[in-house]
N, C-alpha and C positions, 0 to 999 in steps of 0.2 A: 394572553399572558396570564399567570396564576397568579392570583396573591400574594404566595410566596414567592416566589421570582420577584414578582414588585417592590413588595419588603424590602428585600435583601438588597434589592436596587437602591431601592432609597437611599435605607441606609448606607451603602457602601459609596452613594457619590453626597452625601449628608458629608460624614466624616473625609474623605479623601479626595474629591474633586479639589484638582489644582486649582491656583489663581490664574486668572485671563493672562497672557504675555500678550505683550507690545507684540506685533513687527515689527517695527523700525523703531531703531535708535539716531538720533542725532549723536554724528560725530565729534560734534564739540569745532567745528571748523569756525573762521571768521566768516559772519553772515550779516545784511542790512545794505539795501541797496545794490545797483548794480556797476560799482566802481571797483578795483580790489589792486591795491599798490602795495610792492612787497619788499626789505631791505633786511638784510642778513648781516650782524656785527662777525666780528672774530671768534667769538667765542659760539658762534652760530644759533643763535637766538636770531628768532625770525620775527617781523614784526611785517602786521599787514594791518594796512590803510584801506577801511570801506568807506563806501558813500552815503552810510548813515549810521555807523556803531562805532566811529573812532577808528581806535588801534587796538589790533591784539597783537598779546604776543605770547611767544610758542619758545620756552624751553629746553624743547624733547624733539626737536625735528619734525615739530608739525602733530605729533600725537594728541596734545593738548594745545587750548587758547587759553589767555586770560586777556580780559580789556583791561587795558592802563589810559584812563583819557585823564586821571586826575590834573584839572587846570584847563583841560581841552576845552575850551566852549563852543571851537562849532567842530561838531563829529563827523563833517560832508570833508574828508579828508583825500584829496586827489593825486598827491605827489609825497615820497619819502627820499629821503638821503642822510647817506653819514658818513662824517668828519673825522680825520685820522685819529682824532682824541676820544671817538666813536658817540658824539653827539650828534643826535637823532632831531633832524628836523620833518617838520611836518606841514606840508603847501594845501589849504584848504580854502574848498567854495565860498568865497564870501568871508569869511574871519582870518584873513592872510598869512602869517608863518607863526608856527611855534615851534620850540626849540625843549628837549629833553638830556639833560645832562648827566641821569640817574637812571639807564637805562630803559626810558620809557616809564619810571614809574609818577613821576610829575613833569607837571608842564609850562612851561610860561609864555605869553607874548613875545613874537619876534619881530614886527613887522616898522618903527620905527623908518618912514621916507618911503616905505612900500604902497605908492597911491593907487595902485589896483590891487584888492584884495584877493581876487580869483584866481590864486596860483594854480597852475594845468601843472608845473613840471618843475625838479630843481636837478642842481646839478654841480659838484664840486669837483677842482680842479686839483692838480697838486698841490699848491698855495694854501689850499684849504679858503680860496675862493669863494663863493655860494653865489652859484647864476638861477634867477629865480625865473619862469616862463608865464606870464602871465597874461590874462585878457587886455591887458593893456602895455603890452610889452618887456622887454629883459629887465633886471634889474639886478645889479650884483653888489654885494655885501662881503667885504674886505676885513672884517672883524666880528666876524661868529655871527653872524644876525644880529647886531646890532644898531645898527642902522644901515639903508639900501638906496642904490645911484639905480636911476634909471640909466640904460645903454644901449642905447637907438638909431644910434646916425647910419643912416645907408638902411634900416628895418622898414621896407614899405607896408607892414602889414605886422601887426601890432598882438594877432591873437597868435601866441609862441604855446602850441599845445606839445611840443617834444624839445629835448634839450639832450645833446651829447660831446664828451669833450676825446679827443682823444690821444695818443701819449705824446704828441707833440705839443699839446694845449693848445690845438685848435677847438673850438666852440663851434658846433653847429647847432643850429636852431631851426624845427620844422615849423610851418606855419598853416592856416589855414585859407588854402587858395592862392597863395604866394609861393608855393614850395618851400625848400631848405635855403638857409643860407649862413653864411660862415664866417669868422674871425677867428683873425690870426693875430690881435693886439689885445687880448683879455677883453673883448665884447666895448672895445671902444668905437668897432668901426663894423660892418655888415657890407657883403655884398650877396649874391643872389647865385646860386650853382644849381642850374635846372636843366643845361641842356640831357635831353634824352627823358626828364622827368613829365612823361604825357597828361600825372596825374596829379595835380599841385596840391593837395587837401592832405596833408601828412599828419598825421597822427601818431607815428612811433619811429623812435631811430634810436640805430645799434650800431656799434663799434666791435669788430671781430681782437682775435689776437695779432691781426698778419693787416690793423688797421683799413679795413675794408669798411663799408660806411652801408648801412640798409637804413632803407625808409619804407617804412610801411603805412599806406596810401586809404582813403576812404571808397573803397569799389574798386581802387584799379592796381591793389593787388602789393608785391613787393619789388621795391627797383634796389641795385646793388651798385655802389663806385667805388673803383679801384685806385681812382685818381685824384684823392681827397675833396670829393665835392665837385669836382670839374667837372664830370658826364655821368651818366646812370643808364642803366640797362633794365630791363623787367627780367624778374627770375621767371616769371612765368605762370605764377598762380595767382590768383585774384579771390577775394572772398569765401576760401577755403571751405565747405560745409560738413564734408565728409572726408572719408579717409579707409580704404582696405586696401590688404596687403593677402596676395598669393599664395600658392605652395613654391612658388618658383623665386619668393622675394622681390617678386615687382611690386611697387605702390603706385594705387590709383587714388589721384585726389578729385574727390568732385567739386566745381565750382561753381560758379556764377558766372561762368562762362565756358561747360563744360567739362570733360572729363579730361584730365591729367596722370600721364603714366612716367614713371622713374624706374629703367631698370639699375640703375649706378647708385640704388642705398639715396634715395633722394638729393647725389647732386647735379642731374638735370631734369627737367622735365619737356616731354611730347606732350601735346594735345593729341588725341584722337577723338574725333567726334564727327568722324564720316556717317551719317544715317541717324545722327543724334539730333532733332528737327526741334527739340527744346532742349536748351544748353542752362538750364537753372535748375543743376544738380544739389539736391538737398542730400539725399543719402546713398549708398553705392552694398551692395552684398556680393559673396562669393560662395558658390555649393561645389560641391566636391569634386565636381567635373569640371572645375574654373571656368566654369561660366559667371560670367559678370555682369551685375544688374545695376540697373541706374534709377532710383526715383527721381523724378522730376515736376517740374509744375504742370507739364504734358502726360503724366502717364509713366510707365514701366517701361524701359527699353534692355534690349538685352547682347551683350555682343559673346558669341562662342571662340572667338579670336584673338582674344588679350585686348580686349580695347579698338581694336583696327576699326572695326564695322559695328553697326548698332541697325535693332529693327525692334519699332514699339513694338507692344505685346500686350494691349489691352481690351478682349474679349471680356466682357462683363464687367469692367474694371469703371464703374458709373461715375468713381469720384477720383477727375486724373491729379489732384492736386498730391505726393506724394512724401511725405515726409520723412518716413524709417521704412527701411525692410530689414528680416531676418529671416536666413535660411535654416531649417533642423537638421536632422541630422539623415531622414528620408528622405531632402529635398524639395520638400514640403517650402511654398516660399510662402512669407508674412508680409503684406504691406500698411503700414498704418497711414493713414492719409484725415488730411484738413476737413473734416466736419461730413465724412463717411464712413469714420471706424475703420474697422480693420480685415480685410480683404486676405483669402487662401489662396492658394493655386496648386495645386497638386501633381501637374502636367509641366514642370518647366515654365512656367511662367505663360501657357498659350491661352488659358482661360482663367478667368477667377471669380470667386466667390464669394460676396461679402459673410462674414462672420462676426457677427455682435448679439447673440443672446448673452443679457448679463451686464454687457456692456453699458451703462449708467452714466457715464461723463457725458457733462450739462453740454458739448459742443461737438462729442466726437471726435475731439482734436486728438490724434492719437500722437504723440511728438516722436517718442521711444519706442522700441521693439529689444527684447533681449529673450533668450532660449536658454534655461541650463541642464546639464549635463542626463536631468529623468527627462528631459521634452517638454517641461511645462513654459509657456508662453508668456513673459510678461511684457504686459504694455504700460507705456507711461503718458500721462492724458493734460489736456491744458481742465485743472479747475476739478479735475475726478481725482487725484492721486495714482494708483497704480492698480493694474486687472490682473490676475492671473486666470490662465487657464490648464487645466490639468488633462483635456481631451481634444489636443491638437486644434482648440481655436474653438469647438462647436459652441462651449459656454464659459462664462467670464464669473469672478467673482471678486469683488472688491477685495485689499490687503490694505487698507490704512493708518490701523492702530499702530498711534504713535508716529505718526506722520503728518508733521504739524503743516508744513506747506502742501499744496496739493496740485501744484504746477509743477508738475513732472515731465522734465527737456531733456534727460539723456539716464541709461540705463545699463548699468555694467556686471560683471556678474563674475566673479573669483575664482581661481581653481579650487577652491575648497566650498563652494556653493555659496556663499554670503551673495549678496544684491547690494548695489550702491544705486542709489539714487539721487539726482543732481536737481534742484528745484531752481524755479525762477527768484530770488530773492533769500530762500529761506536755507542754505549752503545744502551740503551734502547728508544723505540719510545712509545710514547699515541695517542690512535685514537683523533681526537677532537672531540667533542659534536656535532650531526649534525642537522640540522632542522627535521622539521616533513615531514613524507612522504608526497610527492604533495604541499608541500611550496617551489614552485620552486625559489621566490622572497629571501628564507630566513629569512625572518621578523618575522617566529614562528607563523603564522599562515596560514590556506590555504582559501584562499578569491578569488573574481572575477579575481584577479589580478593573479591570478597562473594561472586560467582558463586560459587565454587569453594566459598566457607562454609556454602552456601545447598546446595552439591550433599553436601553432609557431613551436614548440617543433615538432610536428605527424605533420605539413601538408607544414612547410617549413625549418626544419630543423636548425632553427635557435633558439640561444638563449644557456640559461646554462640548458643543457639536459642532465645533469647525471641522467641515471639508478634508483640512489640511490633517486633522489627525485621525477624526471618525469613517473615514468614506475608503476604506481599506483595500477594495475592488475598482477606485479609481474610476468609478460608473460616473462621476458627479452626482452623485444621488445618496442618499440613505435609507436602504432596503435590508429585508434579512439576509439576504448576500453578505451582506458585511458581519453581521453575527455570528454567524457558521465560520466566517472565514476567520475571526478573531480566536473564537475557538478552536480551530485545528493548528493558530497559532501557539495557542499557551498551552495544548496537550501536545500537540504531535509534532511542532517545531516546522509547521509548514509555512515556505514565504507568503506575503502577501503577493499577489498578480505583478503589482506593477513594481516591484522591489527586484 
């Protein structure tokens, strides 16, 4: 390189080299802890309850947060509801009810005769009621939270983690290991409606329009009564982990107990899981020939049938624990798996080969897989943050800036290219908008000035050289390849390769 070339380099990324950009941006979502209870007034401000930031609230439809705990002193908030005169009460771990009568913007103590503090659940009735579910039983409050009755009689099991009433002002109450149980006298009286219920550990219950009753179970899934509480039936899925959907509008849900297919718009579901010899479906893919994959804690199964039949598929595949797959758009499959990184198959799934140059996450844990629209590859990792790859898997390159949590569980990707990223604790992340390929300046376009960047860039390593905008032949590398090619960009308007 001549001295004048060098010069001119200098100078020209001296004065014009952009500022670094983030990757990611936090969304501004409610984040801390992993609890998240959520209650919407009339005038649709949304307010969410985490398990260690209090309450936010939202608004604009969820666009923004703000925290309003003022007066809140314990922020491990588990339960929300609100009163026709649209006071906001709030059921928390250990420091028992508070009550908001200014929209969430202050708080006060509500708990007066409430002897367990550990509200799981609240729940008001037309009366304007307040049934409180707690570690030690119902407790209802007849005057705004003001003071609270315990109401037990007939309750053999005392830990009421769900609460629903519904327009008859029956009161059910799920429990832990006891099943649901019901009143019909404003919670003076409890009896016990379990038959058909296999799995007694209930944890959530819902009221439809057409008064139908669900309880949803700890492992064993969702059961449904038609009969207010009398009998229950299992819909049929258990422990949900995954979820795709066809060309043809069937949905496969993977479980904990196997694959599930809906073709009626999800309202019923088949099991098929003839040749599925590990039924601990984590993730599920579909390529364009609908064929249908299954991770599991066994390996890679594959059915060409809609689900009918399955036959593993794990030729080189060293590490069966399987977490995510994703198919491209060649058919190319991705599987990321529990502390073996991330594995190709190029054949339908008959062989595979692991692929981790690059790949850096302290445990391999790959959780996520997501593809977008150029082919590039991202992974999401327990404790690494996110990988991408720009050459079908061969090598990886950390994206983190500006990504404050680095347990990265699930990975989505927009029609208009943004990335979301979902973290263990730390909410939701957005890719930011990036310049154009080979605008190493940023400025949104690619002129002399990149040139010059681009010749600093390959021949003395200096300057802002990400991949992402420098690397214009898409080789993973920085060679003079890329400088020739930037120049036939800003004279002669020729694309980049991979554009």
């Amino acid at each position: 390189m001549t001295k004048a070339v060098k010069a001119l380099s200098f100078v020209l990324l001296t004065l014009n080299r952009g500022a670094a950009q983030d990757f990611w941006q936090n969304i501004n979502g409610p984040f801390g802890g992993t609890d998240l209870v959520l209650a919407i007034n009339s005038s649709d401000h949304i307010f969410a309850g985490t398990g260690g930031r209090g309450v936010f609230r939202s608004t604009d439809n969820g666009a923004n947060w703000t925290p309003v705990n003022t007066g809140l002193t314990n922020l491990g908030v588990l339960s929300l509801a609100l009163n026709s005169s649209e006071h906001l009460f709030a059921g928390t771990g250990g420091g028992g009810i508070f009550r908001s009568i200014d929209n969430g913007a202050t708080w006060t103590i509500a708990s007066t005769g409430l002897t367990n503090l550990y509200v799981l659940s609240l729940a008001i009735n037309s009366s304007d009621h307040i049934f409180a579910g707690t570690g030690g039983g119902v407790f209802r409050s007849i005057d705004n939270g003001e003071s609270w009755t315990p109401v037990n009689a007939g309750l053999t099991k005392t830990y009421v983690g769900s609460l629903a009433i519904n327009a008859s002002g029956h009161l059910f109450a799920g429990t832990e290991g006891n099943g649901v149980f019901r009143s019909t006298d404003n919670g003076e009286s409890w009896t016990p409606g379990n038959t058909g219920l296999t799995n007694t550990y209930v944890r959530s219950l819902a009221i439809n329009a057409s008064g139908h009753l669900f309880a949803g179970t700890n492992g064993g899934g969702v059961f449904r009564s038609t009969d207010n509480g009398e009998s229950w039936t299992n819909t049929g899925l258990t422990a949900v982990g995954s979820l795709a959907i066809n060309a043809s509008g069937h949905i496969f849900a993977g479980t904990g107990g196997g694959v599930y297919r809906s073709t009626d718009n999800g309202e019923s579901w088949t099991p098929g899981n003839t040749g599925l010899t590990n039924t601990y479906v984590g993730s599920l893919a579909i390529n364009a020939s609908g064929h249908l994959f299954a991770g599991t804690g066994g390996g890679v199964y594959r059915s060409t049938d809609n689900g009918d039949n399955w036959t593993p598929i794990n030729t080189g595949l060293t590490n069966p624990y399987v977490l995510s797959l994703a198919v491209n758009s060649s058919g190319h499959i991705f599987a990321g798996t529990d502390g073996g990184g991330v594995f190709r198959s190029t054949d339908n799934g008959e062989s595979w080969t692991p692929v981790n140059t690059g790949l850096t996450a302290p445990f391999l844990l790959v959780a996520s897989l997501a593809i977008n629209a150029s082919g590039h590859v991202f992974a999401g990792t327990d404790l690494g943050g996110v990988f991408r790859s720009i050459d079908n898997g061969a090598n990886w390159s950390s994206i983190n800036s500006g990504l404050t949590n680095l347990d990265v569980y699930s990975l989505a990707i927009s029609a208009d290219g943004h990335i979301f990223a979902g973290t263990a604790g730390g909410g939701v992340f957005r890719s930011v908008p990036t310049a154009l390929l080979g605008d190493l300046n940023l400025d949104g376009n690619v002129t002399i000035l990149d040139v010059a960047l681009e010749l600093n860039c390959v021949f003395l390593a200096e300057g802002f050289c990400s991949l992402e905008y420098a690397d214009v032949n898409c080789s993973g590398d920085l060679t003079a390849s890329d400088v020739v090619l930037e120049l036939l960009k800003v004279f002669a308007g020729n694309p980049f390769p991979c554009q």
